[in-house]
C-alpha positions as CSV (number, residue, x, y, z in Angstrom):
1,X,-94.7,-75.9,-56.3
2,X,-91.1,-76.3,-57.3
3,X,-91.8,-72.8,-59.0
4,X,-93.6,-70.9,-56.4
5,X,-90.5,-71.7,-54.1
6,X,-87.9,-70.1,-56.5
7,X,-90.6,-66.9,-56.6
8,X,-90.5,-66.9,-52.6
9,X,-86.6,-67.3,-53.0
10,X,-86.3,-64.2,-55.1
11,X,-88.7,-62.2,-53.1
12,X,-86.4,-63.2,-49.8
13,X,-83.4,-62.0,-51.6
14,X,-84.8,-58.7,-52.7
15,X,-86.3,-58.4,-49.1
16,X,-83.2,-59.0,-47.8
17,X,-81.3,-56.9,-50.2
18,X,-83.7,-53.3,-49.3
19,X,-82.6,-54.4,-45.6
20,X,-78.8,-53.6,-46.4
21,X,-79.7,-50.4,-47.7
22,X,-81.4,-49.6,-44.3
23,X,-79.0,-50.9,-41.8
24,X,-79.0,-48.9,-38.3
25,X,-76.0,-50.7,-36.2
26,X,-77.4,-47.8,-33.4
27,X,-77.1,-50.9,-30.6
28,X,-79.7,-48.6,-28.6
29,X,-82.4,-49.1,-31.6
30,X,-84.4,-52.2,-32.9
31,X,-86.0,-52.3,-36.1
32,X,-88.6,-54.2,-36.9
33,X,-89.2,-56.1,-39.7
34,X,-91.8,-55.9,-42.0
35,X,-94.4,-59.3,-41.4
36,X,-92.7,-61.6,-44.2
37,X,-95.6,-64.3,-46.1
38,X,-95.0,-67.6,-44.9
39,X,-93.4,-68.9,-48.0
40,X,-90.7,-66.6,-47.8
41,X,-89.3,-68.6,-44.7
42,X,-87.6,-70.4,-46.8
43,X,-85.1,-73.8,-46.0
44,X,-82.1,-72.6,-48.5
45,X,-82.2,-69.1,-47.0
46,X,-78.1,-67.8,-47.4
47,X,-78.6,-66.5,-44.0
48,X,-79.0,-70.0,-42.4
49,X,-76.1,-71.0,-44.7
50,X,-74.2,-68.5,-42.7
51,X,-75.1,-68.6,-39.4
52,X,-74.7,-72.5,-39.6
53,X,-71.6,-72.0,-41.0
54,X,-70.4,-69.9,-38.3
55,X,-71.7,-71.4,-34.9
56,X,-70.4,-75.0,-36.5
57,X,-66.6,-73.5,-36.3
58,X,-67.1,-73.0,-32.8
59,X,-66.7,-76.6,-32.4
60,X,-64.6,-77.3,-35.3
61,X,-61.9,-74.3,-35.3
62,X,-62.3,-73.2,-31.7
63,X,-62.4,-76.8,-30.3
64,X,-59.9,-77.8,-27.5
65,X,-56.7,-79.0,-29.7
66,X,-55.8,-82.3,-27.8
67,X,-59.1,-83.9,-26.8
68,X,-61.1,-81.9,-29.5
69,X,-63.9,-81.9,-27.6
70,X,-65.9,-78.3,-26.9
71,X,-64.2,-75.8,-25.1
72,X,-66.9,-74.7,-22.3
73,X,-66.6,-70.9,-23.2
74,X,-64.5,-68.5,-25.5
75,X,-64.3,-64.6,-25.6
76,X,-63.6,-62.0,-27.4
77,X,-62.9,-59.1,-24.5
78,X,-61.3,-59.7,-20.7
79,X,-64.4,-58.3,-19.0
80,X,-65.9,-61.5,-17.4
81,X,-63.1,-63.7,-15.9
82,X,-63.3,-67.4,-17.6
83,X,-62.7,-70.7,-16.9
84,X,-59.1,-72.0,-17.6
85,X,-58.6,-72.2,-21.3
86,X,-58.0,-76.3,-21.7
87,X,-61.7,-76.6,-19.7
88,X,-64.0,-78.6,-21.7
89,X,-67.7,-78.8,-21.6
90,X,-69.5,-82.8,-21.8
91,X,-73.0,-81.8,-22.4
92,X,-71.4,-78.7,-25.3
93,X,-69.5,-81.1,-26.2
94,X,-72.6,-83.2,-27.3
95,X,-74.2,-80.8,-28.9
96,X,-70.9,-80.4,-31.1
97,X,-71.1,-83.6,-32.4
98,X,-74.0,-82.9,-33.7
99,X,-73.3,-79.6,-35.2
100,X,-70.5,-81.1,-37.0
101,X,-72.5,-83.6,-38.8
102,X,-74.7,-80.6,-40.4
103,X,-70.9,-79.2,-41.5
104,X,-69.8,-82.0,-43.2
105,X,-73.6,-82.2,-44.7
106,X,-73.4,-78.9,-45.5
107,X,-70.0,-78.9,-47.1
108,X,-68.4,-76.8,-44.5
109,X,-65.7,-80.1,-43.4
110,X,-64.7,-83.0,-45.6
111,X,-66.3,-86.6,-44.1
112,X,-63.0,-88.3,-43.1
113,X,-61.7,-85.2,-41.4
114,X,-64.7,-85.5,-39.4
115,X,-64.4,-89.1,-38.6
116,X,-60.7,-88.8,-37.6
117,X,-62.1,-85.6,-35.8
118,X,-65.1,-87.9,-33.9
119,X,-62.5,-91.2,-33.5
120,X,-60.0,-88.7,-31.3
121,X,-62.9,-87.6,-29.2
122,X,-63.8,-91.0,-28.4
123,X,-60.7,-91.8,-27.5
124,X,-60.7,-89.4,-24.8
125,X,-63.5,-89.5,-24.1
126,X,-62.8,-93.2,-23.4
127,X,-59.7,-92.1,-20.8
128,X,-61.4,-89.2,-19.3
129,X,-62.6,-89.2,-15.6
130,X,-65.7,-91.1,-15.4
131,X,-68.0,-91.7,-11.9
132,X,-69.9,-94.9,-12.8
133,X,-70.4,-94.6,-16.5
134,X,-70.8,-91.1,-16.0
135,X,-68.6,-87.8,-17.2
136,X,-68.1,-84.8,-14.6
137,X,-69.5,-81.4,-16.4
138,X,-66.0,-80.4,-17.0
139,X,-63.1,-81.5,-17.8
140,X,-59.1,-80.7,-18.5
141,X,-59.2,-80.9,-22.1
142,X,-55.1,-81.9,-22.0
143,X,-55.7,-84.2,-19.0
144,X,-59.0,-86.2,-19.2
145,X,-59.1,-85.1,-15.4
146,X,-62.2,-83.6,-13.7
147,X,-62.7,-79.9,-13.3
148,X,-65.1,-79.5,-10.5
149,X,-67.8,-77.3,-11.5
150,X,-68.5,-76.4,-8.1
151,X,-67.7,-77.2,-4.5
152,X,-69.2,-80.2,-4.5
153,X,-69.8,-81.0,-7.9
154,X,-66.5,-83.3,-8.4
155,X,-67.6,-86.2,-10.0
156,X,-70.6,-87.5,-12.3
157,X,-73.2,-85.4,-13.9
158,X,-76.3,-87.9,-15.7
159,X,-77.8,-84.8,-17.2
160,X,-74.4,-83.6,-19.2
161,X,-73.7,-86.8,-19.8
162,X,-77.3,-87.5,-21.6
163,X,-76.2,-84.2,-23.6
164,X,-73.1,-85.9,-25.0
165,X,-74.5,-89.7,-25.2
166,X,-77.4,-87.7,-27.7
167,X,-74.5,-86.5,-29.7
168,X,-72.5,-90.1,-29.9
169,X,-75.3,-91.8,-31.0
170,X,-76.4,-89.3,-33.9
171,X,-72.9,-89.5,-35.1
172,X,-72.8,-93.7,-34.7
173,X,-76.0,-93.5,-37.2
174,X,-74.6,-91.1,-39.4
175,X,-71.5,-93.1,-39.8
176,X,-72.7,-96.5,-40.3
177,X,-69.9,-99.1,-40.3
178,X,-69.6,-98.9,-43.8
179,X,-65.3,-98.8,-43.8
180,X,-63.2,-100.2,-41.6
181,X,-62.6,-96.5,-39.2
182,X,-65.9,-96.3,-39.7
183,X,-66.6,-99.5,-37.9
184,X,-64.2,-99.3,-35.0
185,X,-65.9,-95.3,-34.5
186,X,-69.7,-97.1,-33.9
187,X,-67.9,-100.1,-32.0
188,X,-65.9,-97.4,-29.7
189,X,-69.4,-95.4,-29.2
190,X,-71.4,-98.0,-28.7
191,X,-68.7,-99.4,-25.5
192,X,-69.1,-95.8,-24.0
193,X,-72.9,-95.8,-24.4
194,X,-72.7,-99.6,-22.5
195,X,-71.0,-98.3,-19.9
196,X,-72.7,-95.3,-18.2
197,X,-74.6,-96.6,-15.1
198,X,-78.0,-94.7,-15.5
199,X,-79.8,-97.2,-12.9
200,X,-76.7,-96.4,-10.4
201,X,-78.1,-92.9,-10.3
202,X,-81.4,-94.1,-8.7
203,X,-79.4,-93.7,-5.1
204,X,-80.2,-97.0,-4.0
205,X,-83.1,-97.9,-6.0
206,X,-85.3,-94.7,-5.1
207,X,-87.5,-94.2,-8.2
208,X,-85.9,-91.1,-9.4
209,X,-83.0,-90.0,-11.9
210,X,-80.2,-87.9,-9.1
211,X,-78.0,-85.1,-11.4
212,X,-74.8,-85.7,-9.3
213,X,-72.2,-87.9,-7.8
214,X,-69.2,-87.5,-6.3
215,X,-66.4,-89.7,-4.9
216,X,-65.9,-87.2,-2.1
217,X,-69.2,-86.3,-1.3
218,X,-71.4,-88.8,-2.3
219,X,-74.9,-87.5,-3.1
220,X,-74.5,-84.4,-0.9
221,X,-76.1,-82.0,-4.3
222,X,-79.0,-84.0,-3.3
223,X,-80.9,-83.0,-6.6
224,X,-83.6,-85.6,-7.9
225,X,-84.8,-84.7,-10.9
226,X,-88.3,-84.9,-11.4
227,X,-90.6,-82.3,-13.0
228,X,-90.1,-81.0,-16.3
229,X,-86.7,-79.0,-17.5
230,X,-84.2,-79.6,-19.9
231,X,-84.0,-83.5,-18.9
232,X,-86.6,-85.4,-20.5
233,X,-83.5,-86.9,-22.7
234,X,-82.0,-88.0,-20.0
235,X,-84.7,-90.2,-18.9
236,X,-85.2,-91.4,-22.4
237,X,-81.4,-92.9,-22.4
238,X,-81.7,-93.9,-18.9
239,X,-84.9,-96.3,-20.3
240,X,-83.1,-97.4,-23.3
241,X,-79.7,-98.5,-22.1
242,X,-79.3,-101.9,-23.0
243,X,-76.9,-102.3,-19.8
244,X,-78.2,-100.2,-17.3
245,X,-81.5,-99.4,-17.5
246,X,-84.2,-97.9,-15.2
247,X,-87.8,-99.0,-14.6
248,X,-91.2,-97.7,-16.4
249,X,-91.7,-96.4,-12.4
250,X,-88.7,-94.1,-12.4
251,X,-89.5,-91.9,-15.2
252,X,-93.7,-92.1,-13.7
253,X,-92.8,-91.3,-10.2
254,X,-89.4,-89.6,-10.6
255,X,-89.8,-87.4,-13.4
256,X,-93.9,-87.1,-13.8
257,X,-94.3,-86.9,-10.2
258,X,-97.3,-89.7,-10.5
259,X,-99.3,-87.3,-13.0
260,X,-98.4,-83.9,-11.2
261,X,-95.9,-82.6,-14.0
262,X,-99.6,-82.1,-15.9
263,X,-100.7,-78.5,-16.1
264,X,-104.0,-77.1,-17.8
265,X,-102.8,-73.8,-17.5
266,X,-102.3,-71.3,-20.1
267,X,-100.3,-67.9,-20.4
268,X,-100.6,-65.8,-23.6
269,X,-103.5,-67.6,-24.5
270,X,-100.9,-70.5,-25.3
271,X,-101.4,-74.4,-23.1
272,X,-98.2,-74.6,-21.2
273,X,-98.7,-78.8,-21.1
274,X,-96.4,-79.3,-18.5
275,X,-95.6,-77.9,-15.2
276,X,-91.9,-76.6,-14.7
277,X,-89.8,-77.9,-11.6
278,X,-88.4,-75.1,-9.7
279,X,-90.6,-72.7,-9.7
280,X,-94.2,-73.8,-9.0
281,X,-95.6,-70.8,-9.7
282,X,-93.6,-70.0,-13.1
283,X,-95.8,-70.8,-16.3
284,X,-92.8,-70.8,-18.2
285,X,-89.2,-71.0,-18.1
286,X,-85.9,-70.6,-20.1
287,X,-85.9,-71.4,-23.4
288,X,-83.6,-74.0,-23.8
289,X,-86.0,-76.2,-22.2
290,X,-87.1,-76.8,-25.6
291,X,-84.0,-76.8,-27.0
292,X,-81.6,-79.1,-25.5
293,X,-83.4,-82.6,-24.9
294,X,-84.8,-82.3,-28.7
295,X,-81.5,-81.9,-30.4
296,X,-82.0,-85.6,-31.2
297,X,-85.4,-86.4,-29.7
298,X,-87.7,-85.1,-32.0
299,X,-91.0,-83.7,-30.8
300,X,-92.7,-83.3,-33.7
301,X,-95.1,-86.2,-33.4
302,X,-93.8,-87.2,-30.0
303,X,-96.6,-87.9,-27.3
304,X,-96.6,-90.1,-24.1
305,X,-99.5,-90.2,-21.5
306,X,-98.7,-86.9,-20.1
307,X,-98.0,-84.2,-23.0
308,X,-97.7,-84.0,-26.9
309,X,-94.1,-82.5,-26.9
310,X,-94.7,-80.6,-30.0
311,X,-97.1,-78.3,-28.6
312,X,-94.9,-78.5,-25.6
313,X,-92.1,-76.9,-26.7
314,X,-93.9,-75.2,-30.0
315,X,-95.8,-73.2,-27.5
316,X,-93.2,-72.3,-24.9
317,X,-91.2,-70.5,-27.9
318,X,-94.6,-68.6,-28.6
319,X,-95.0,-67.8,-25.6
320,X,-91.4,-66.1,-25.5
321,X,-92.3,-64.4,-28.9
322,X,-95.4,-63.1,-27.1
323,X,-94.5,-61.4,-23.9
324,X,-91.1,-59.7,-26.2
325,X,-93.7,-58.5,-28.7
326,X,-96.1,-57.4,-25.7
327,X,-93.2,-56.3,-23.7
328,X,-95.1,-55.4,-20.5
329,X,-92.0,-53.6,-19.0
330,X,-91.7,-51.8,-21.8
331,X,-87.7,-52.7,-22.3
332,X,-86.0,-51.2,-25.5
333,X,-85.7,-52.9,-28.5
334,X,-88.3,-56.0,-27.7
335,X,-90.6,-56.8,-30.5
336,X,-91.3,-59.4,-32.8
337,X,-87.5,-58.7,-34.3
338,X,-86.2,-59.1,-31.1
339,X,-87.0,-62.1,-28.5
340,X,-86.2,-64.8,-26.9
341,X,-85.4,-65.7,-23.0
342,X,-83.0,-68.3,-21.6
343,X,-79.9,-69.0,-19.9
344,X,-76.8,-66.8,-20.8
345,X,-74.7,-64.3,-19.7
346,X,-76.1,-61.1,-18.5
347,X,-75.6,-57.4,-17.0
348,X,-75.9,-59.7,-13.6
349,X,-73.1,-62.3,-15.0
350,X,-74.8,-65.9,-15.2
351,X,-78.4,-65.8,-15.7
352,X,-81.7,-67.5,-15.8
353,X,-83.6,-65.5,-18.0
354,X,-87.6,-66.1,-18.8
355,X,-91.1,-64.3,-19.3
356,X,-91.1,-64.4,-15.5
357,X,-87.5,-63.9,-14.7
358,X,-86.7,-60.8,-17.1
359,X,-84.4,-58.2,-16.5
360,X,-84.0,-56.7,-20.2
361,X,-81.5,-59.5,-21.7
362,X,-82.3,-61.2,-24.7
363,X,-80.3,-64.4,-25.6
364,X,-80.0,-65.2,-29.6
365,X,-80.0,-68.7,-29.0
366,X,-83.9,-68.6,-27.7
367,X,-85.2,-67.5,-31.0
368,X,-82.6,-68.8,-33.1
369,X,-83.0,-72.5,-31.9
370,X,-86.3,-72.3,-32.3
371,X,-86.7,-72.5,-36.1
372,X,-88.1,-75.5,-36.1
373,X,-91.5,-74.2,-33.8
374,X,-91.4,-70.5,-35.1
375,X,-89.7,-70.4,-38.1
376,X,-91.3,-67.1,-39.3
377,X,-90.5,-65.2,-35.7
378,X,-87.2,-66.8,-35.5
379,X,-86.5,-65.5,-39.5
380,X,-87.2,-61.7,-38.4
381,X,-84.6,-62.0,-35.5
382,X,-82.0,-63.8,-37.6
383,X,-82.6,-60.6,-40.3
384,X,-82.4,-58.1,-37.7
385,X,-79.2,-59.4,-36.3
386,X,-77.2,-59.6,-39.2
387,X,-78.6,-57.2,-41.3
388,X,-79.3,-53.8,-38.7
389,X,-76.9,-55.2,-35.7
390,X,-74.0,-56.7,-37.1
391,X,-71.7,-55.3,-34.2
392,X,-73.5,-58.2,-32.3
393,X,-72.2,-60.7,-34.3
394,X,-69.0,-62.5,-34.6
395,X,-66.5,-65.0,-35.8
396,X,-68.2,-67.7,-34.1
397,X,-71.8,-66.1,-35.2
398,X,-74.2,-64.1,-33.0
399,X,-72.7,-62.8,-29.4
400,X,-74.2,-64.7,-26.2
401,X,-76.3,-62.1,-25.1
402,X,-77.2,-58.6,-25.3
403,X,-79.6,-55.6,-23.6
404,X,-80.5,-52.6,-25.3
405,X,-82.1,-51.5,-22.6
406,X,-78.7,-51.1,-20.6
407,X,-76.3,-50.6,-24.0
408,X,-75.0,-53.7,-23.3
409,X,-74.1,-57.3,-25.3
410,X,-71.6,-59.8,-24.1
411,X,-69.0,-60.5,-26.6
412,X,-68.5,-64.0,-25.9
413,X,-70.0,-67.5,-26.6
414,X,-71.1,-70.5,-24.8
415,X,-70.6,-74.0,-26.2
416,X,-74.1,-74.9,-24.4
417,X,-76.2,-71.9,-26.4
418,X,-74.1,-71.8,-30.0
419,X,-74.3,-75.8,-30.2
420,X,-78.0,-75.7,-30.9
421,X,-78.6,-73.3,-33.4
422,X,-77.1,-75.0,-35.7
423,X,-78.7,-78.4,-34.9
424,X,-82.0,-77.0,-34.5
425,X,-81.7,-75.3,-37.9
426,X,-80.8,-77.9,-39.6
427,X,-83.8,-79.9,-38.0
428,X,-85.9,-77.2,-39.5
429,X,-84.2,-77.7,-42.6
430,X,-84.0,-81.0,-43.3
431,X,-84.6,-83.0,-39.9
432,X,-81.2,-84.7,-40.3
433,X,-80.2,-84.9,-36.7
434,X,-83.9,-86.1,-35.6
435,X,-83.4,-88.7,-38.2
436,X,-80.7,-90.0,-36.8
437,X,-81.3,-90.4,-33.4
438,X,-84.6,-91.5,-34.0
439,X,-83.6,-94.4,-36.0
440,X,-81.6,-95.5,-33.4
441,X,-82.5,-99.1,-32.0
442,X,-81.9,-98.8,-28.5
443,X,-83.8,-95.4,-28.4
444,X,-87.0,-96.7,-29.7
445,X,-87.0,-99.5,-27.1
446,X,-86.6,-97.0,-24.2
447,X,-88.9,-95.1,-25.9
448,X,-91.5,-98.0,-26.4
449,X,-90.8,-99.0,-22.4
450,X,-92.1,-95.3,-21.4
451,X,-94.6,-95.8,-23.5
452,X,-93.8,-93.1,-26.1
453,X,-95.8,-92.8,-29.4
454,X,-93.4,-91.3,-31.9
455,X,-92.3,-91.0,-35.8
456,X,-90.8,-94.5,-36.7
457,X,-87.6,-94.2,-38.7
């Protein structure tokens, strides 16, 4: 076994190797790559090395200097006007946490750096603007003050700040109490994870999660989140607070919409499990879906009365694969080197991209955080990137978006869509940061209350 992995090894190299020698940087041209075997996906691939390395700096060297949290964006040209360079991002943020455990496992940052790194965030984190328990989406990064993300949206967000309680938990596993600073980082943690008011966010007791408040407008964003997105996490914390938790009935009736978030429909020939909340008529939606809530939360394994969350999000990213490589509006470049639909910037600025929401835009991050569902279609657009469209990738690894079919690629990066290719290729790799959470205690209780069957740690 041990020997028929060094063969596969050698064959990826040389693979890789005759792909140099045939590099096209044409950014109107996709090659595609030859169909590799499965073995050759392999875990200690020099390319994951790399990209790991790269998208980690984002939150380690391009971090805000005082609270050294995530800034929310960073760019590398003046054509899209950006937020005020000291914003910072809670929900990024998380997700930076978490990459920066896989760089000190990695080797890419020393251990203590990264403690004194994580015991300044805290600290903050501890100071920053808060609306019962809860962090705003943004904030000053040399104030702790909130940056309103829009009009009305002022004060708390539960869905960013499930993004960043994910990431201080991982890191109050990884380090576990074992010195001194080590001890007063979990104790300092574990005050902020006390402290965020999930049942609060019920609006008086309904039996639904809300996504805002605000001190000036109450709950005038009026968005209950029920159906399924990129929140399952947060109902998972929301269960498992040991201070402030929410009924069984909340995530049923709230969330599952008393057994309606159920679909038996299929698209590609793939089950899409679960129906999507904004769109009733959408069979699938952006990719981070799959990405965001299962940082931590591992799917693999992961089943509750309503879906088995591994062919959840497993076939959402083959779906995505699907429609690039059938490509029914015949957009340049898609193909099974080339995929991958989600949130990003665009030729129309901000955008929702999806199988059903496409407008020739493909997003790195789709494919690239999907490793741990399609490791062998997410390999092929990792190659293709680096190796035949290396103008499309930069410092802080592969630009946010690009279109072939209109010449186009934003050269620019967005703490929400670099944080989880690192994560989710390390999950792939190793499963370190699903470890991690999953051991934690309080996790497994909310967990059991929702009546979750799931991969004891």
């Amino acid at each position: 076994m041990k020997q028929s992995k060094h063969i596969a090894y050698f064959v990826l190299i040389v693979l890789l190797l005759v792909s140099c020698n045939n590099t096209n940087n044409s950014k109107g041209k996709t090659a595609q790559v030859e169909s590799l075997p499965e073995e050759v996906v392999v875990f200690d691939s020099p390319l994951l090395d790399t990209i790991q390395k790269q998208t980690i700096n984002y939150f380690w060297e391009g971090a805000e200097p005082n609270s050294g949290l995530a800034r929310e964006r960073l760019h590398m040209d003046d054509i899209y006007p950006t937020s005020p360079k000291n914003t910072v991002t809670t929900g990024g943020s998380g997700f930076g946490l978490m990459a920066i455990i896989v760089g000190v496992e990695r080797g890419f940052i020393p251990k203590e750096e990264a403690l004194n790194r994580y015991l300044k965030i805290v600290d903050f984190l501890d100071k920053a603007d808060r609306f019962h328990g809860a962090w705003p989406h943004w904030l000053n990064g040399e104030t702790g003050k909130v940056i309103p993300f829009g009009k009305k949206d002022n004060g708390g967000d539960l869905v960013e700040t499930a993004f960043l309680i994910q990431g201080l938990l991982t890191v109050a596993e990884y380090y576990n109490g074992n010195t001194d600073k080590e001890k007063q980082l979990v104790a300092k943690i574990d005050r902020l994870w006390r402290s965020v008011e999930w049942d609060w966010y019920t609006k008086n007791g309904e039996d639904v999660l809300y996504w805002h408040w605000s001190p000036n407008y109450g709950w005038d964003m009026n968005f209950p989140v029920g159906g399924y997105n990129e929140c399952l996490i947060m109902y998972v914390l929301a269960a498992a607070s040991p201070t402030h938790s929410i009924t069984k009935s909340v995530y049923e009736k709230g969330w599952a919409k008393d057994g309606e978030i159920v679909s038996d429909k299929k698209f590609y020939d793939e089950a899409v499990v679960l129906n999507y909340y904004e769109h009733n008529d959408y069979l699938t939606g952006p990719l981070f879906w799959a990405h965001y809530s299962y940082l931590g939360l591992n799917p693999n394994g992961l089943s509750d009365q309503y879906a088995d969350y591994w062919k959840l999000t497993q076939n959402q990213a083959k779906i995505h694969y699907k429609y690039a490589v059938d490509n029914p509006k015949n957009f340049k470049g898609y193909g099974d080197s080339l995929w991958g639909f989600t949130s990003s910037y665009s030729v129309k600025g901000y955008y929702g991209h999806s199988p059903e929401n496409d407008i020739g835009v493909v997003s790195p991050t789709a494919a690239l955080s999907s490793f741990p569902y399609t490791p062998k279609e997410s390999m092929h657009v990792l190659e293709n990137m680096y190796k035949n469209h290396d103008s499309l990738v930069g410092k802080y690894g592969p630009y946010d978006a690009v279109s072939f079919e209109h010449n186009w690629y934003a050269s620019r990066y967005l703490a929400i869509d670099q944080g989880p290719i690192p994560v989710m290729i390390e999950n792939y790799r190793t499963g370190l940061l699903w470890d991690l959470f999953m051991k934690n205690k309080d996790v497994q209780s909310g967990l059991d209350k929702l009546g979750f069957k799931y991969k004891k740690h």
